[in-house]
N, C-alpha and C positions, 0 to 999 in steps of 0.2 A: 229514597223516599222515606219520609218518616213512621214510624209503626202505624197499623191500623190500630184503631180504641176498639178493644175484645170485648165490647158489650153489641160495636157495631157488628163483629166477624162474624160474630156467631148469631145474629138476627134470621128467626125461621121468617120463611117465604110472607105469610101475611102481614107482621110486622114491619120487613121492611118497605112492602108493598104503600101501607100507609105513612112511611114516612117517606115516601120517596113523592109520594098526592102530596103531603102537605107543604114538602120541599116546593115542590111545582107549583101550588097553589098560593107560594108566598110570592115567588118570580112571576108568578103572571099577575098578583096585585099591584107589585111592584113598576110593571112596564118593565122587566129587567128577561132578557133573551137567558132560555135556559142554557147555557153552552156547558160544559162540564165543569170548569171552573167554576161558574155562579151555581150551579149546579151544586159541585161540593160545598159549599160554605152553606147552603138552605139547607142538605140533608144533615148536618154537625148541630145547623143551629135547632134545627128539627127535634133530630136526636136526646139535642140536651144535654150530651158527652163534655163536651168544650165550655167549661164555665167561663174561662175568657172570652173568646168567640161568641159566645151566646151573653155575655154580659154588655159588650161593645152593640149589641144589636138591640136588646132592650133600650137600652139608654138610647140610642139614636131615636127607637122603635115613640118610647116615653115621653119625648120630646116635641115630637110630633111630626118629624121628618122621614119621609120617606126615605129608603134603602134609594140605592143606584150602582150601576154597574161599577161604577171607581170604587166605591167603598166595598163592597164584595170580591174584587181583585186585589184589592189591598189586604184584606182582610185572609184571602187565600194566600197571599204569599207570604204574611208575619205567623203564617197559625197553622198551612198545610202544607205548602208549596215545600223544594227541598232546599236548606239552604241559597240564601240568595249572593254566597261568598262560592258559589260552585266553580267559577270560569278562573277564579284563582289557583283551582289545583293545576291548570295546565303552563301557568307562569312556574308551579313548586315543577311540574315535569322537566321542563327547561333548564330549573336553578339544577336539580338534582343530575341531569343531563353535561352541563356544565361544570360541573365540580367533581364529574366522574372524567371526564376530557382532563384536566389540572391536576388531579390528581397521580394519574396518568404518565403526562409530561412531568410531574415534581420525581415521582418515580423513576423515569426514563436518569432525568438528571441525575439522583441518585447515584442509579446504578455506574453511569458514567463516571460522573466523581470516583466513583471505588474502583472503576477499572482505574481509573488516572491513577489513583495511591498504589495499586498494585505492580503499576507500569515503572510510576517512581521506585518502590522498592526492591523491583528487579533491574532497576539500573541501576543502581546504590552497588547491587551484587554483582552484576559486571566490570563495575567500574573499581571495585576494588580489586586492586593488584595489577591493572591493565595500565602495560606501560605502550603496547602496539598505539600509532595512529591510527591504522584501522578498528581495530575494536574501539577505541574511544568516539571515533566518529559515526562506527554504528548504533553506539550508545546514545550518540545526538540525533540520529536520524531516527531513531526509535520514539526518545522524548517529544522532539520533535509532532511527528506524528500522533500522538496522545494528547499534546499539547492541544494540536489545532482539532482533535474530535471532541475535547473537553470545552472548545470556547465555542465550538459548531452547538453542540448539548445546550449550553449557559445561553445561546443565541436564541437558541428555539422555545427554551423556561421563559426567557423576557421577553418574548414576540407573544407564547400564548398568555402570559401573565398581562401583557398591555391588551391582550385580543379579548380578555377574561372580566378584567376592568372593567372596557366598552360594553360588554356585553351583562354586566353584570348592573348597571345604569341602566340599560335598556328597562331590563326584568324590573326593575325598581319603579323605574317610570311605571311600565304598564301596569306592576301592583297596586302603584297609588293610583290610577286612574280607574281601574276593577275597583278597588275599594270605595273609590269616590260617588262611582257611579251606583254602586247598590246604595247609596246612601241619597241619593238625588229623584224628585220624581222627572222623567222622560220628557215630558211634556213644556211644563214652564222650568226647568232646572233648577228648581228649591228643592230645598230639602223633601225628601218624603216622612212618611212618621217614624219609620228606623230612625232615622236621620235627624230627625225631631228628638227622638226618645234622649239618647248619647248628651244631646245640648243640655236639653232643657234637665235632665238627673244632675248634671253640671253644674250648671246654676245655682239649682235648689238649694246642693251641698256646700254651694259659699255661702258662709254666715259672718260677713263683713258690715251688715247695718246697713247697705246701699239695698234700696229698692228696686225690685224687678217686677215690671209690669207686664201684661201682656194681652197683645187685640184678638179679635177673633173677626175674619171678612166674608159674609157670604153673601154671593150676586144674587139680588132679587131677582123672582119670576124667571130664573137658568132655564127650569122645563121647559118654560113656554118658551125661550128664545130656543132650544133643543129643536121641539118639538117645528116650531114655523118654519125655522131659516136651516136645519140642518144638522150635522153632528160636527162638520167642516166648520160652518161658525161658528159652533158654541167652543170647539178647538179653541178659536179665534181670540174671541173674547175671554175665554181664560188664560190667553197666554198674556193676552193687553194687561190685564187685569195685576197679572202678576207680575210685567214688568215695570206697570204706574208702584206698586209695594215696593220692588227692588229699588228702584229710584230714591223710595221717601227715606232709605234707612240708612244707619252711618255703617262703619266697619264692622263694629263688633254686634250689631243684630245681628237675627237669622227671621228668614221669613219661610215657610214650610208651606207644601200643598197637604191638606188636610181631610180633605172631602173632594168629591166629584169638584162643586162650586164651593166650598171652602178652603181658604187660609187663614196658618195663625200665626200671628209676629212675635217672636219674644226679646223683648226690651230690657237688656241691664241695663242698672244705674238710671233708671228710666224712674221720677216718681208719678205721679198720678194725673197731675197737670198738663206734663208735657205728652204726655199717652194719649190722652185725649185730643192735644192741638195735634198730633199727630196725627194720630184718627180720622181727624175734621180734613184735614189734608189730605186722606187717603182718598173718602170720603169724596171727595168735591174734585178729586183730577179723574177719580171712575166715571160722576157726573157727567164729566166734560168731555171723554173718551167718545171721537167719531172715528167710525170705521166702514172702509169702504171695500168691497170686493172688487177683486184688480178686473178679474176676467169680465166685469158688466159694469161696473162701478156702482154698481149699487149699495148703498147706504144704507145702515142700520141702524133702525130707531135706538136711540139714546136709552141706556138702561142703568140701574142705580146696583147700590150695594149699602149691607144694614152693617153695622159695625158693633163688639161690645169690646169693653177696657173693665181690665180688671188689674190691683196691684195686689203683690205679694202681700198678707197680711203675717201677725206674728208664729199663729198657728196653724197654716197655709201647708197641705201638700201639695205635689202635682195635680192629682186628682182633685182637690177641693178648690185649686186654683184654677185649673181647666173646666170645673164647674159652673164658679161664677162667670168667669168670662162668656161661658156657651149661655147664661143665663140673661146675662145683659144683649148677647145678641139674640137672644129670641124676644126680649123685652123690647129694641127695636122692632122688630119685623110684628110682635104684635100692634105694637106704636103707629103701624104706616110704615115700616122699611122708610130707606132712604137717611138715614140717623143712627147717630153715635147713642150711646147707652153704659153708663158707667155701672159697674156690679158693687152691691155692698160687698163690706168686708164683713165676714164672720167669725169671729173668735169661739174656741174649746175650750170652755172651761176646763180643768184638771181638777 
């Protein structure tokens, strides 16, 4: 687990009494279940300790969007939670398990090998001077015998060496799979913002002259469909949600879950034009999305999603790029939701 922050450890009794009320009293503004995890991220942000942590919340806070349980679990695990690469060490127990076996058997062979050289030049020393047919043929029946424990040895080095192989693939796979997976959110299998972070630092630092755009999707009025029909269909509808994005994008996009009811697309080689037909396309198949519950078949009212586009400008960070975008989509959702919304560019002067 990660250290505690020693401004928290050493909090006397009334201090932390009140921030543990204002922790609470931000989860119950929020509609957000205290469970100990949403828990920890209210009493950090409380605190004040975690400039990160408490920076990501203002800004959402500034914005005007309410907290939600997904963003406070996300939030616990990029900033509290322990390493999310943990289930990896029992793959290294394995490999380290493994290569203690092999080493093992390399050794076994070894030492074989050197009994064989010894066997050889004790029959060197017999066989000189030895004119008996007897002793000459015990001298073969001796090689002999070394012979056949030396290829039994070399038999058993390439049995565990091919057994070493397969099993050494295995661990590989399951690595890349542990790794893939802390990189994906659960739910609709996009990227999570770990997952997000790797791409999009990627991007940024190609400085090829090709433009990189990128959307921002958030499903109008989520709480209320939350709230009417369920936690089961709001599941629902974000995973649809997510598969109409997967759909609109070529190979080398990446579409990330972002928020509770946000995702953000990030678009190389994308200029600004086509971001937007994109958009509109996104836009308009969410539109069209009917969904029916299998168990009654009941149907759910038709619901929309606001969109904002934003392109890489010359003096463009993540952060100032992730700006605009979030700015254009709240420009929609002031607009009437239901609409695409393109973000000015902003240049620094130097």
């Amino acid at each position: 687990m990660p250290a505690v922050d020693s401004k928290i450890a050493h909090q006397d009794f009334n201090e932390a009494r009140k921030l543990g009320e204002r922790a609470f009293e931000l989860l119950l503004e929020h509609s957000i279940a205290p469970t100990p995890q949403h828990y920890a991220v209210a009493y950090l942000y409380a605190a004040g300790t975690h400039a990160e942590l408490r920076a990501e919340i203002d800004q959402r806070l500034q914005s005007g969007r309410a907290l939600d349980a997904f963003l406070l679990a996300e939030l616990h695990e990029r900033h509290i939670a322990v390493d999310p690469y943990k289930n990896l060490r029992g793959v290294g127990g394995d490999l380290k398990q493994l290569v203690e076996q092999l080493a093992n058997s390399v050794g076994e062979a070894g030492e074989g090998a050197a009994a064989f050289g010894r066997e050889l030049e004790a029959s060197l020393n017999h066989l000189d001077g030895a004119t008996a047919a007897d002793a000459v043929e015990a001298v073969v029946v001796r090689l002999a015998d070394a012979t056949r424990d030396v290829v039994r040895s070399n038999e058993r080095l390439q049995q565990q060496l091919h057994d070493t192989l397969e099993e050494t693939e295995t661990l590989r796979s399951e690595l890349e799979q542990q790794r893939r997976a802390a990189l994906l959110d659960p739910l609709t299998g996009l990227l999570n913002r770990r997952g997000m972070d790797a791409q999009f630092d990627e991007l940024m630092a190609i400085d090829s002259g090709e433009p990189l755009s990128v959307l921002m999707v958030d499903i109008d009025h989520f709480k209320r469909i939350n709230d009417t029909y369920g936690h089961a269909l709001g599941d629902a509808v974000i995973r649809n949600v997510a598969e109409v994005i997967r759909k609109c994008l070529r190979g080398a996009d990446h579409a990330v879950r972002y928020g509770g009811e946000e995702f953000i697309v990030l678009l190389p080689r994308t200029p600004e034009d086509a971001a937007l037909h994109l958009a509109e396309t996104i836009r308009t198949r969410i539109q069209s999305l009917r969904l029916v519950r299998k168990r009654d078949n009941f149907m759910l009212e038709p619901f929309t999603a606001s969109l904002g586009v934003a392109t890489r400008a010359r003096d463009d960070t993540r952060e100032t790029l992730l700006q605009r975008v979030d700015s254009a989509l709240y420009a929609s959702k002031g607009a009437g939701r239901n609409r695409v919304t393109v973000g000015a560019a902003q240049f620094v002067s130097h």
